[in-house]
N, C-alpha and C positions, 0 to 999 in steps of 0.2 A: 626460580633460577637455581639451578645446581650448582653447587661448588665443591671443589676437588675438598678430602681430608688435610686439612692442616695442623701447625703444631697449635693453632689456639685453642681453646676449653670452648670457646664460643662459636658457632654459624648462623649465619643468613640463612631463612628456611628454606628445604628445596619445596620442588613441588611434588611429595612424595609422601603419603600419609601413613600411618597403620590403622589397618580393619580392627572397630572391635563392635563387639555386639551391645546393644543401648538396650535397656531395660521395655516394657511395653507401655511406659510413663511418659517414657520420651518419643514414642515412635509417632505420635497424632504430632508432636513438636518437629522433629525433624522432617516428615512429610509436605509441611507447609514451609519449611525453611527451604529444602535443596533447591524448590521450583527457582528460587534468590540468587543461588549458588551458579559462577559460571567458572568455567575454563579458559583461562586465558594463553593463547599460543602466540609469542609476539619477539622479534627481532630489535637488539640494538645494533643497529644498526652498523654502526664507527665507534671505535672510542673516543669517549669523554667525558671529563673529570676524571671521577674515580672509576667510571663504569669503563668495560671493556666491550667487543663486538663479540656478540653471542647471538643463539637463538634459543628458544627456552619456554616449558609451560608454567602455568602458576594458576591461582586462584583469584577471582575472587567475589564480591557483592554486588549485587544489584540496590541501591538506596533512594534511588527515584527513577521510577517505573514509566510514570509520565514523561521524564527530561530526558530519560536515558544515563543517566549516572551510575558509574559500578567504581566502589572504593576498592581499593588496593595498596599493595606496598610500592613505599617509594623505589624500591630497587627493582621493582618490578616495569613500572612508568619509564622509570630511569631519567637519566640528567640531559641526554643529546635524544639525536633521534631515533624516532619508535615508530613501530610498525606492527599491528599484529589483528587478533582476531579473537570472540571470544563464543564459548560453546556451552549453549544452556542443556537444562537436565532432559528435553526431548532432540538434545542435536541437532537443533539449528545454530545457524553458525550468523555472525552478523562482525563486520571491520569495529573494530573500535580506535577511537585515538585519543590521546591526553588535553583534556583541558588544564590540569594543574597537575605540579607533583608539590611536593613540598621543599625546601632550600635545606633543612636540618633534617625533620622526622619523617620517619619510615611509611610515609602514605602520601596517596597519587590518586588522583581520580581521573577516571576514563570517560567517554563518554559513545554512546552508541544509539542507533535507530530504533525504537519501540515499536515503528510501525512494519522495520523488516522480519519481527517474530509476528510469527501466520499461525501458526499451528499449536500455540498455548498463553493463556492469561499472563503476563508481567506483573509480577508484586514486588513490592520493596520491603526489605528490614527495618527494621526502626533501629536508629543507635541509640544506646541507654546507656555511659558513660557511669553512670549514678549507682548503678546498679550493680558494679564488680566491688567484690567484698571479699575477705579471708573465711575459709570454708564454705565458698558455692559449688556448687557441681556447675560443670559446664561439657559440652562439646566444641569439641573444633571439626566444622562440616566441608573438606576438603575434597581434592579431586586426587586420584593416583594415577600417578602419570598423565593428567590434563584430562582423565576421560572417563573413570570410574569411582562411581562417589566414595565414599569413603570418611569415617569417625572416629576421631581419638576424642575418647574420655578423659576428665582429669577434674581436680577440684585448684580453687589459688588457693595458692599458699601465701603471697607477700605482693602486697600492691606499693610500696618502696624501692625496690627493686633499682640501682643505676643501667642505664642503658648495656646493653651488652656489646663487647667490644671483638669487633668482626676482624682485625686485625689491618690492613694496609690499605684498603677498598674502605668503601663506602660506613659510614657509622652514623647515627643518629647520637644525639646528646643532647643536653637538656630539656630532659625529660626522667619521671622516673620508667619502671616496666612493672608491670604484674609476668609475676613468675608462677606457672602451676606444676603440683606433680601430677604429671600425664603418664599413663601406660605404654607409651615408648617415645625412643626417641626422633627427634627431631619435628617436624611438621609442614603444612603446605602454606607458600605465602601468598598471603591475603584472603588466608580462609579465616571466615568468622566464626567468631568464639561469643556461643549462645548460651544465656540459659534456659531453664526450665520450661519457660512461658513464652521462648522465641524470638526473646530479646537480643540483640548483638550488644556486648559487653567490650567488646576489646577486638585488636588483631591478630590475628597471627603473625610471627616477625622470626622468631629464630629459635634455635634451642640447640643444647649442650651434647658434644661428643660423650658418650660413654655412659647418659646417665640420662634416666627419664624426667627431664625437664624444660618445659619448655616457655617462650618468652610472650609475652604479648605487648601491646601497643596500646595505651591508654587513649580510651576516642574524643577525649574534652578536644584538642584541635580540631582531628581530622571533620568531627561536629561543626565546629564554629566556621570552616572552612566549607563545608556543603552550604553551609546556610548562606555565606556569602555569595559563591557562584549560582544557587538560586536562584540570587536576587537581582541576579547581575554586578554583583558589586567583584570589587578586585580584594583580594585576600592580603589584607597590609599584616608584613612582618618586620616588627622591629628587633634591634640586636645591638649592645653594646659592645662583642665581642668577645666574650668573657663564656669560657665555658666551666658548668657550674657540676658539681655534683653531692649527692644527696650523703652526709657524714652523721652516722650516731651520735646523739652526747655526747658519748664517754670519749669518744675520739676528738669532738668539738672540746672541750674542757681541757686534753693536750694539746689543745693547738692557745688555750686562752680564754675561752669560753667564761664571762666571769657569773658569777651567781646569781646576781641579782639580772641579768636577761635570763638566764636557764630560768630561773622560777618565771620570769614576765611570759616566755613564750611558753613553758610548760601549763601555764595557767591560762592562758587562751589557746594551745591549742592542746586538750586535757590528753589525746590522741597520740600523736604526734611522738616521734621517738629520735628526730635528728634535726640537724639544718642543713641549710645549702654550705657548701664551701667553694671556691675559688680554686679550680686546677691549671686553668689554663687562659691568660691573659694574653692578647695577640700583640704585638710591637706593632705601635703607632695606631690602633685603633681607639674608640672614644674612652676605654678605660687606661689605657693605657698610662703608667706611672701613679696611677691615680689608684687603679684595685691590684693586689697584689695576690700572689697564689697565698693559699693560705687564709685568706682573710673568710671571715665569715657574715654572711647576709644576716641581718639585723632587722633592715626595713624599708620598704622603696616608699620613697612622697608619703614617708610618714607612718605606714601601714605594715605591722608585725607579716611576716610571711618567712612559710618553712616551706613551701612545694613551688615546683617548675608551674604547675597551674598557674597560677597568683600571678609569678612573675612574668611568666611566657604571655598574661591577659594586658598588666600594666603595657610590656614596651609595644605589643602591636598596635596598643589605642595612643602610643606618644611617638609616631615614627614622625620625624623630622621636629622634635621638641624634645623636652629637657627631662631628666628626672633626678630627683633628691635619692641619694642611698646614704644607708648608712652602714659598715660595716664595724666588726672590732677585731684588731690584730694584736697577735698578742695579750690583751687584755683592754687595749684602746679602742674607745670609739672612736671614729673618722667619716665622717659627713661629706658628700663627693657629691655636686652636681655633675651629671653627663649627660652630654648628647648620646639622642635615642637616632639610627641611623638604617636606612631600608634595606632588612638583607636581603632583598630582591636586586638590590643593587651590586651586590657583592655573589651574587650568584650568575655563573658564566650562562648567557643565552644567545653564542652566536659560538663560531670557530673558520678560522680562514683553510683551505688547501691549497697548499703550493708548493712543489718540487717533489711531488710524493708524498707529504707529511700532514698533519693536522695542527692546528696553532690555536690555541686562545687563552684567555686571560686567567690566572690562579685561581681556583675557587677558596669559600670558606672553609670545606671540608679540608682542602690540604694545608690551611693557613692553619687550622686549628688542629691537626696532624703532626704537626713539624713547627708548630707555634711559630711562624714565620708571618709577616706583614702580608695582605692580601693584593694590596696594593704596589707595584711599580717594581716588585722583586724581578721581574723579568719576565718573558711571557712563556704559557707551559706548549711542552708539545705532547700530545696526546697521544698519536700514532708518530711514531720515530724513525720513519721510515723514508725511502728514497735518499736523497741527496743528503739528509738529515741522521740516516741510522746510525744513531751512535754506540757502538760497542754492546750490538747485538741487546740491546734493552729498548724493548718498545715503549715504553712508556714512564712517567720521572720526574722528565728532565726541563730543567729550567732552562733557554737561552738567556745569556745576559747581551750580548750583542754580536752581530753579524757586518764585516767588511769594514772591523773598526769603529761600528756606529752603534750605540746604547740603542737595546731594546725592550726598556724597561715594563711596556702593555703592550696589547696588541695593535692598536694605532699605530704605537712608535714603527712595530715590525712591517706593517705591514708600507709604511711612508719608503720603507728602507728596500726593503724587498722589493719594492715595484722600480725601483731603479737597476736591479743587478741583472745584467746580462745572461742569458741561455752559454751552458758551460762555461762561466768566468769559476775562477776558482781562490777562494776566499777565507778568508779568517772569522772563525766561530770562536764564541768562549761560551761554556757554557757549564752546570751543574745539576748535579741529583739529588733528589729530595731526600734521600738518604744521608748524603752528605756534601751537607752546604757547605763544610769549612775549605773542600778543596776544590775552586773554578778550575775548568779543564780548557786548554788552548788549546784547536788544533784547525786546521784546513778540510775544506769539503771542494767538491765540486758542483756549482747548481743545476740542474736538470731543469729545463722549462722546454724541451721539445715533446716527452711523451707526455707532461702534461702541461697542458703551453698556457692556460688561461689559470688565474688566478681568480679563486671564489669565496667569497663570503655566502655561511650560513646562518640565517637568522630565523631563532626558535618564532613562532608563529601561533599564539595560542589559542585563534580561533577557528584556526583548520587543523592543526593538529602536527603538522607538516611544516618542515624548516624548508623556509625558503630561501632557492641561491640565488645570487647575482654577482657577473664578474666585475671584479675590482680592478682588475690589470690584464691585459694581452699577452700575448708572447713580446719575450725581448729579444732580438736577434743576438746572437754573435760577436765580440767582436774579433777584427781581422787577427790572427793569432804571428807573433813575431818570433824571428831567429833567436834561438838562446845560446851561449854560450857555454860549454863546460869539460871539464877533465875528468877522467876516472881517477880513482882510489889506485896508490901501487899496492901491491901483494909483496912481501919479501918472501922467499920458496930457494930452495934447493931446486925448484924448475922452473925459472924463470918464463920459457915461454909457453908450457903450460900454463903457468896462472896468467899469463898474460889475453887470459880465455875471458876473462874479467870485460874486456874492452867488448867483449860481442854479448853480456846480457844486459837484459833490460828487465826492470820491475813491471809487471801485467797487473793490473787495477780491472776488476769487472765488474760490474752493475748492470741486473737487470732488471727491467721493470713490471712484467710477472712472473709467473715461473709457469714453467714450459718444462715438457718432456722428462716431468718427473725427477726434474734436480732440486733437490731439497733447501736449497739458499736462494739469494737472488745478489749475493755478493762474492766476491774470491778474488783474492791475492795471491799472485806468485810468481814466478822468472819464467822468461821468456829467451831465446838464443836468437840471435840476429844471424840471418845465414847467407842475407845480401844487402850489405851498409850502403850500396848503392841504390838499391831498388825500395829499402825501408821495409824485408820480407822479413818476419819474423814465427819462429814458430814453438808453438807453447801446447803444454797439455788440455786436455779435452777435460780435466777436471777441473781446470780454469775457466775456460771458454764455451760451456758446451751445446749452445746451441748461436743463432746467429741475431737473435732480438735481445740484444746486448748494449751496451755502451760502453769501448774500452779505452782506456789509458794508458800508457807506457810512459814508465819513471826512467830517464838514459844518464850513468853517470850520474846517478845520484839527486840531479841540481834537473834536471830538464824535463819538462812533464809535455808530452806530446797523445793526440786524441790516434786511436789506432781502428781500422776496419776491417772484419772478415773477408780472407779472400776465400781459403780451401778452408773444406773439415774431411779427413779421411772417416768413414764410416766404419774401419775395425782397427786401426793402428794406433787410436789414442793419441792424435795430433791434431790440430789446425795451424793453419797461416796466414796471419795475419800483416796489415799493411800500415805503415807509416809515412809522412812524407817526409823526408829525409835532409828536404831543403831548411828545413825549420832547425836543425839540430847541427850545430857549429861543435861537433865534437869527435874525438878520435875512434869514431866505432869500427870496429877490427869488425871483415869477415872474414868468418873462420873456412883452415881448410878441411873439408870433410872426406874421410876414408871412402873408399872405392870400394875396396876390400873388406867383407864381414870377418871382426873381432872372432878369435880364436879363443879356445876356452884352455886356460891354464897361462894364458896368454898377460905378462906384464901392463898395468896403465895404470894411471891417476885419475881418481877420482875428484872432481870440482864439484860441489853444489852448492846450495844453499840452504838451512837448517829452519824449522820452522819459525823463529826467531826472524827470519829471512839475512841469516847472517853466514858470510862465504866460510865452507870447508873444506880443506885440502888434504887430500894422504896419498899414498903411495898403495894398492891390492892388486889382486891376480883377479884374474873372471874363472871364476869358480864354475859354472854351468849357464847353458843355452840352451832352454827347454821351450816347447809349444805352450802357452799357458791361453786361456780364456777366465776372467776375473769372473767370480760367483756372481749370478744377478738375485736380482732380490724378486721376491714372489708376491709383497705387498706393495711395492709402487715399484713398475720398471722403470730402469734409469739407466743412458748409456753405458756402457762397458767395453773393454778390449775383450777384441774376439781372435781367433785363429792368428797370433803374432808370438814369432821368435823373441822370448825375457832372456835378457843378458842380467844374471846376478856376480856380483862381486863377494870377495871375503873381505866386508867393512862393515862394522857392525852399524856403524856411525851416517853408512848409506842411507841405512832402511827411515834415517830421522830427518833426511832429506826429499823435500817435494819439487826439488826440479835442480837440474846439474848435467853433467857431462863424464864419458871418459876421455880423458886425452890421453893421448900421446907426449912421453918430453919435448919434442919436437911442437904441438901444438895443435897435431893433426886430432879433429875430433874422430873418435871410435865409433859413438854410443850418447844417445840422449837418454836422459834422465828423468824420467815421466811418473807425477803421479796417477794415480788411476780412482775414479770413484767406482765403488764400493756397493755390497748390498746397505740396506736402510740400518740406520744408527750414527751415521758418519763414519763407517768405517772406509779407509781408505789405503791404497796398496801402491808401489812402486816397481816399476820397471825398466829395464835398461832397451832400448829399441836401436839396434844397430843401425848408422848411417845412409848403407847402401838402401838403406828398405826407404829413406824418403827423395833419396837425389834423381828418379825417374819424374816426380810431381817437382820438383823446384824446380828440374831443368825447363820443364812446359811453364810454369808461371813465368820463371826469367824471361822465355821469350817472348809471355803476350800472349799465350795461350792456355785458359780457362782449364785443367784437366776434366774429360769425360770420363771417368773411370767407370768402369761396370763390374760388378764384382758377385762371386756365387754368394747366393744368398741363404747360404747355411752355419750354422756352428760344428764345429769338428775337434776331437781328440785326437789323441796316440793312442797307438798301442804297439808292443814288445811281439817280435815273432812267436810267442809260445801262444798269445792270444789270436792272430791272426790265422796260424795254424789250424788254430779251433773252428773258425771263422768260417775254414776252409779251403782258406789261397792257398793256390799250387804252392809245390815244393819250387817249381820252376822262380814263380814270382820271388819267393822267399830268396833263392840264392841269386837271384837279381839285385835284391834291396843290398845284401850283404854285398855284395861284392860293388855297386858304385855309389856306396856310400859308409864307407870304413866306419865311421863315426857314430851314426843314429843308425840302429838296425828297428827302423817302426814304419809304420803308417797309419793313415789318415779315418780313422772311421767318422761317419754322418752321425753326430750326435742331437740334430734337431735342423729340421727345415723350417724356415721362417715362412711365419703363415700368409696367403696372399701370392706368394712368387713360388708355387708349387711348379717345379720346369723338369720333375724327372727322378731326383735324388730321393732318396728314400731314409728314413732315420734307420741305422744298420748298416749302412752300404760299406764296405772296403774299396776305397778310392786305392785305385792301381795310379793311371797316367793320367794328364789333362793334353787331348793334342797331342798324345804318343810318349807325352817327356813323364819318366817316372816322378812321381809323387812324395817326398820322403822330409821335407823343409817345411817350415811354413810362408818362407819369402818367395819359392815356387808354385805357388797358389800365382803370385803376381801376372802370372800367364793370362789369364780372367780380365785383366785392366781393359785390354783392347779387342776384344774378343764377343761379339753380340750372344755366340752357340759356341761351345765349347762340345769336343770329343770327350767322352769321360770312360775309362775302361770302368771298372767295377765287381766287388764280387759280393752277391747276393743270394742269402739264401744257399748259400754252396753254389748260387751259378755265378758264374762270369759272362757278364754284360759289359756291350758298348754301346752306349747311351749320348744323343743328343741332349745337350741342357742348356736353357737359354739364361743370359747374364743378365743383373738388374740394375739400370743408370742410378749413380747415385743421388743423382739429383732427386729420385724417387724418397728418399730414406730423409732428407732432413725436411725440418719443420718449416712451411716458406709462409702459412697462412692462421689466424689465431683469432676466435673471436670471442666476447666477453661477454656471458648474456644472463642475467639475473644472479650474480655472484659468481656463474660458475667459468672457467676458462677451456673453453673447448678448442680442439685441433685435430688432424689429423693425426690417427695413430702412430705412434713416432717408432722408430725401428726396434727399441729394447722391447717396444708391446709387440711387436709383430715376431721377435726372436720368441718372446714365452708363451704366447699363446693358441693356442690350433685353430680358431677361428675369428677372423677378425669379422665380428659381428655388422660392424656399421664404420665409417671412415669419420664418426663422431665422436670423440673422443674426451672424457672430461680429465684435465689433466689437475684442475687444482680447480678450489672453490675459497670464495671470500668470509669470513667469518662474519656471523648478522646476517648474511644475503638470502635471497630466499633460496638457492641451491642447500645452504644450510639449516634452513627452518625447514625443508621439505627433504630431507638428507636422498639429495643427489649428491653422490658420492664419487671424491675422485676415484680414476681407474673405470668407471662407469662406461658404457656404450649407449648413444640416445640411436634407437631405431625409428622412433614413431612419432609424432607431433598428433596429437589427437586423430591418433588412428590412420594416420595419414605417413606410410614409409618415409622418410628421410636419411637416404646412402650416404650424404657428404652435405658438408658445410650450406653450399648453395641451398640445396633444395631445402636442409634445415632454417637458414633463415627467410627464404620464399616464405615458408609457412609461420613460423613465429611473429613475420612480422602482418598476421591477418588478425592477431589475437589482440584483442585492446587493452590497454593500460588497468590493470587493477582488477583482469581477470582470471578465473584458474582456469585450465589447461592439463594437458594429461602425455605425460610423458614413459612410453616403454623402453626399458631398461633392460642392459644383460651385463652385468658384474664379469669382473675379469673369471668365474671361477664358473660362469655358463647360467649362471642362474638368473634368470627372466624376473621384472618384477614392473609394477605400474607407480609410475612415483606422480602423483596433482602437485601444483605448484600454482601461485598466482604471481602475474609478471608483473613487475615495479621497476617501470622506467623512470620516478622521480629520482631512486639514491642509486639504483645500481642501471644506467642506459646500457643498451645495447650498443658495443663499439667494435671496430674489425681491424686488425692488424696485418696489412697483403706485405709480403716481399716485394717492391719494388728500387731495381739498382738506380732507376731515374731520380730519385729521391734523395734529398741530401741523406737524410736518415738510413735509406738503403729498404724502406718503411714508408708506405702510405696510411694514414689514418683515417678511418672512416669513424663517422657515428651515426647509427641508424636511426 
């Protein structure tokens, strides 16, 4: 498993080795090991516990050849569910899955088919625990990048060693490590670490930034544990909760250490250079009040002991019975019997999905992280998402309770949750493992339409496979009531300017995946009410931007009402959205909208609202009215404003505002106040969109009619006569432009034809007239709305052409159909890909992929084009899943590929309809949702 550079001294090993050359001593030894040595390529699948959703190679053994057992790291097995596969030294490939991982230390065992390797003998390693000593030579016989064998040399240095600590993720403890100096850094996990004679001595587990050393895993467990599952026995751990770690003397002696024990254990154990001490005592566990940090291990039932061994042997052979300690604090002995208690019990082996999110119970790893009770503190969410996303942190966070009702395990949660209605909207308290001192209050909305059944997963250790079953059904609705409320007054030198207050509304957006290359699946911001009669509302496209959405409107502060898509203009950076209006017993002003486009030098006030989402008022001039088209981005296209007249202002205080107005003193809007996304990074832009350009689509909505807009399907600039000149246009044309239109002396060049709707236009063209009307606006484009073929003069090349060009329904450009198939989320090419790129390869489109899924272990990559289904063409969705759905469950398959940037490539994948099914998302308006669901 890889992991990013972090600020700790310590890592989890990736699966990355360095080459070094082995003497001809070791080459008869390593020859007979690597046949042992496999590849493991394998998916976690979701988060859980401390593990995150990845996909990732690793290492590791084969230990019974006969059973099919291959040892590994625990972080490799991992905590939830797994999935993967693994590749021996002739490349055959064979599933493997977890029969065990371990609760505490860094080892998992796999298990696989012996009889599906055809083509070479199976031998097993022998572990020899016994055998790692200070100055051995050893090898660590790893894979580079999952595929190429690969050796680091090194001798140990210290078989003492405290566990190494990985930082906020996953950590082992008690236990000691053998630490060796190896010839570079880092190493592969779950490669074994051999010696001389072929023996495996230890694991590989992690090693140090900066510096050639690396960690290994002491095999007395991960032994005792093969032998059990051998035998069929269950692998019993016990734990009093107490995490221990390994302290010299000289440090035991200031903590109390008194003489006469230093001599008693120095003199049995002659070796030996420390004890255990006491770091970390859980609250309300069986030590609990009883062992203290600080204290130092003396002796369990009697029996002198300095190593994790000893102890880790005692409590697994006394789980649900008692044992004698005796520790000394400060210089006292203190004799404590405690319960010995199953950390199998305390280790989470299930997790519920509901409303988006993942749920189950605290594990020991974060109890003894955060030294917190493992028990009844609240139940964790693993994945933080949907109806649950709290403050953009996926993962954390404790619930303490939901709708008023304590939910202290996952039981409690889940008694609670099966009663809350599909969009009721409720009170959460909840906190971060970071910081438990401060519970956080606040309101959510629950989502149970896009995922309507409530599931339990339960780990399954004899298939390897967490099995689901639903716990809960969808809950409907209920009937939603009239509210009452007033708006906030404004005190202003313009009164009925701010009295613009009473026509916005707070916009809440949640989406359930992400579509069309918008980088969130959340956004908040204001929306203008433009008919308090009809509930029309219209809000920017960086709010809204596509229609598989779920929105909200906050009105007057106090009123929370559900809102649905009616319009989305495909280049003006708006939609229109609907409300019912009978619901909302409040003074919502519609505003009057200018007729007339905003002059530039031209007096108004600016209204908006500041990101804080809090109202600003000033008094500025409109500085300039320029053509602008917002940059798109070249690594994920994503909506943008095209060919539209920016009204900017001279207010600094604008540009910090993401939605507002210009008014008028009088009240008359100007000018909407729009923000705009952005190329990738979250960069995002504001513009001011004069009036007149939307009251031709609200007048057709007031009356009941849907607009059909048809629009040229191009991007276009300015330019200044001195370029057109060059271009070629007549002198004639030129003293045209100037003289009927005093103001803007430019036009229009073709700056990119969107791929697909090729009708004529050419990239270069000089747009003269559309239908004879000269060209010089950008709100004169609007000709196009109603228009199937447009006249288009033009000058090309030096010639002047009149050109038929056909317009393209918008209905064509947004996303109506979506479907989900092995992690990845495919669609039709959505408009911003068909603005950037020249050829639209395939109308298959990957717009996002799931983390863990197999789109990710097999990097199908967003932006991607799927052409082919094992060789078999696939132009669009349909025929794409006619053919996927021939392929059976848990087999690979072969997918042709063409990257946004033309480049062909064949990606194999195996399909896994257990964690990730094939589902489809159609537009349909028949639908409460507006949404049909399917699942294939």
């Amino acid at each position: 498993m890889e992991l990013p550079e972090s600020d700790s001294e310590e890592i989890l090993s990736t699966p990355h080795v360095a080459a070094t050359q082995y003497t001809a001593e070791w080459q008869k030894t390593i020859g007979k090991v690597i046949k042992s040595v496999v590849s493991i390529h394998f998916c976690q699948t979701c988060p859980f516990d401390t593990d995150t959703a990845l996909a990732s190679q690793a290492t590791g053994l084969v230990v019974d050849a006969e059973k099919g057992f291959i040892l590994t790291n625990r972080h490799v097995v991992c905590a939830g569910p797994f999935q993967g596969y693994c590749i021996f030294d002739n490349h055959e490939e064979v599933d493997v899955y977890p029969v065990y991982r371990d609760p505490v230390h860094d080892f998992g065992i796999l298990k696989f088919d012996p009889k599906a390797i055809k083509h070479m003998p199976v031998t097993s390693l022998e572990l020899r625990p016994d055998l790692a000593c200070v100055g051995a030579e050893i090898r660590v016989v790893g894979n580079d990048a999952g595929q190429k064998l690969s050796i680091l040399s090194g001798v140990i240095s210290r078989l003492d060693r405290n566990a190494p600590d990985y930082g906020e993720g996953y950590n082992d403890f008690n236990t000691n490590y053998i630490q060796a100096a190896a010839a570079a850094t880092g190493g592969s996990s779950g490669s074994p670490v051999i010696n001389k004679n072929g023996f495996v001595v230890a694991l590989q587990a992690g090693g140090t930034l900066g510096a050639a050393t690396d960690f290994f895993l002491p095999l007395d467990r991960p032994l005792r544990a093969l032998e059990c599952i051998r035998n069929g026995q269950s692998v019993s751990r016990g734990t009093i909760q107490v995490q221990w770690i390994f302290q010299p003397f000289d440090e035991c002696r200031k903590l109390g250490l008194s003489n006469n024990w230093e001599a008693s254990i120095r003199f049995a154990f002659p070796k030996e250079t420390g004890m255990l001490m006491a770091k970390v005592v859980l609250p309300k566990g069986p030590a609990d009040k009883k062992i203290e940090e600080g204290d130092l291990l003396i002796n369990v039932n009697g029996k002198l002991l300095t190593q994790f061994i000893s102890l880790g042997s005692i409590l697994d052979s006394s789980v649900g019975g008692k044992v004698s300690v005796l520790v000394q604090r400060g210089g006292e002995d203190i004799n404590i019997e405690l319960n010995v208690e199953n950390l199998h019990d305390i280790t989470p082996d299930r997790f519920v999905s509901v409303a988006g999110a993942l749920f189950h119970d605290l594990s020991y790893q974060h109890g003894r992280l955060y030294a917190i009770p493992v028990k009844n503190q609240g139940v964790f969410i693993s994945k933080s998402a949907g109806s649950f996303a709290f403050q953009d942190i996926e993962s954390g966070w404790l619930l303490q309770s939901i709708d008023h009702k304590d939910t202290p395990n996952l039981d409690a949660f889940i008694e609670v949750m099966k009663e809350i209605p599909d969009r009721a909207r409720v009170v959460v308290t909840y906190k971060h493992l970071r910081n438990l001192h401060m519970p956080i209050t606040s309101t959510i909305t629950i989502e149970r339409h896009w995922h309507q059944e409530m599931r339990m997963a339960k780990r399954n250790d004899e298939t390897g496979v967490w099995d689901y079953s639903v716990i809960a059904g969808p809950v409907p609705p209920t009937t939603p009531v009239t509210r009452k409320a007033n708006f906030v007054r404004i005190d202003s030198a313009f009164p009925q300017a701010v009295d613009i207050v009473r026509s916005f509304v707070r916009v809440s957006v949640s989406m359930p995946v992400k579509l069309d290359g918008f980088p969130t699946v959340r956004k908040v911001g204001y929306g203008l009410v433009l008919d308090a009669d009809q509930g029309l509302v219209i809000v920017s496209r960086a709010f809204v931007p596509h229609q598989l959405c779920d929105i909200s409107l906050t009105i007057a502060d106090s009123i929370i009402v559900d809102a649905k898509v009616e319009f989305m203009h495909p280049l003006q950076n708006y939609a229109i959205i609907r409300y019912n209006p009978a619901l909302v017993d409040a003074p919502v002003k519609t505003p009057k909208l200018a007729t007339e486009f905003v002059k530039r030098g031209e007096e108004t006030i600016f209204f908006g609202f500041n990101k804080n989402l809090r109202p600003l008022v000033i008094k500025t001039v409109v500085t300039d009215i320029t053509t602008v088209s917002v940059p798109s981005s070249a690594s994920t296209p994503r909506y943008r404003a095209t060919n539209v007249d920016a009204v900017a202002v001279d207010a600094s205080l604008a540009g910090q505002c993401r939605s507002g107005v210009l008014v008028k003193e009088d009240g008359t809007v100007q000018a909407l106040w729009l923000a705009c996304t952005g190329p990738a990074g979250g960069v995002e832009y504001t513009l001011g969109l004069a009036t007149p350009m939307v009251l031709p689509v609200l007048k057709k909505i007031q009356t009941g009619f849907m607009p059909q807009l048809r629009i040229l399907d191009i991007e276009t600039y300015t330019e200044q006569m001195s370029q057109c000149r060059i271009m070629e246009v007549s002198e004639q044309w030129i003293e045209k432009v100037e003289r009927e239109d005093r103001e803007r002396h430019q036009l229009f060049i073709v700056h990119k034809v969107d791929s697909g709707h090729n009708g004529g236009l050419e990239e270069g063209d000089v747009i003269l007239t559309l239908n004879g009307k000269l060209i010089t606006r950008a709100h004169q484009f609007d000709i196009m709305y109603n228009n199937r073929y447009l006249d288009i003069a033009v000058v090309r090349k030096g010639e002047e052409l009149l050109i038929k060009v056909p317009t393209v329904s918008i209905e064509d450009l947004e996303t109506d159909r979506v479907v989900i198939f092995c992690g990845a989320t495919l669609q039709r090419p959505h408009h911003a890909v068909r603005q950037w790129v020249r050829t639209v390869h395939s109308d298959v489109y990957v717009s996002d992929r799931a983390p863990g899924s197999p789109s990710d272990m097999y990097d199908l990559e967003p932006t991607n084009f799927l052409t082919h289904v094992n060789g078999v063409p696939t132009s669009d969705l349909t025929s794409f899943l006619k053919e996927v759905k021939k392929i059976a469950d848990n087999q690979f398959f072969r997918l042709k590929v063409i990257t946004l940037d033309n480049l062909p490539k064949v990606v194999t994948m195996k399909k896994t309809e257990h964690y990730f099914p094939t589902t489809e998302c159609i537009k349909d308006l028949s639908e409460e949702l507006g949404w049909k669901m399917i699942r294939h």
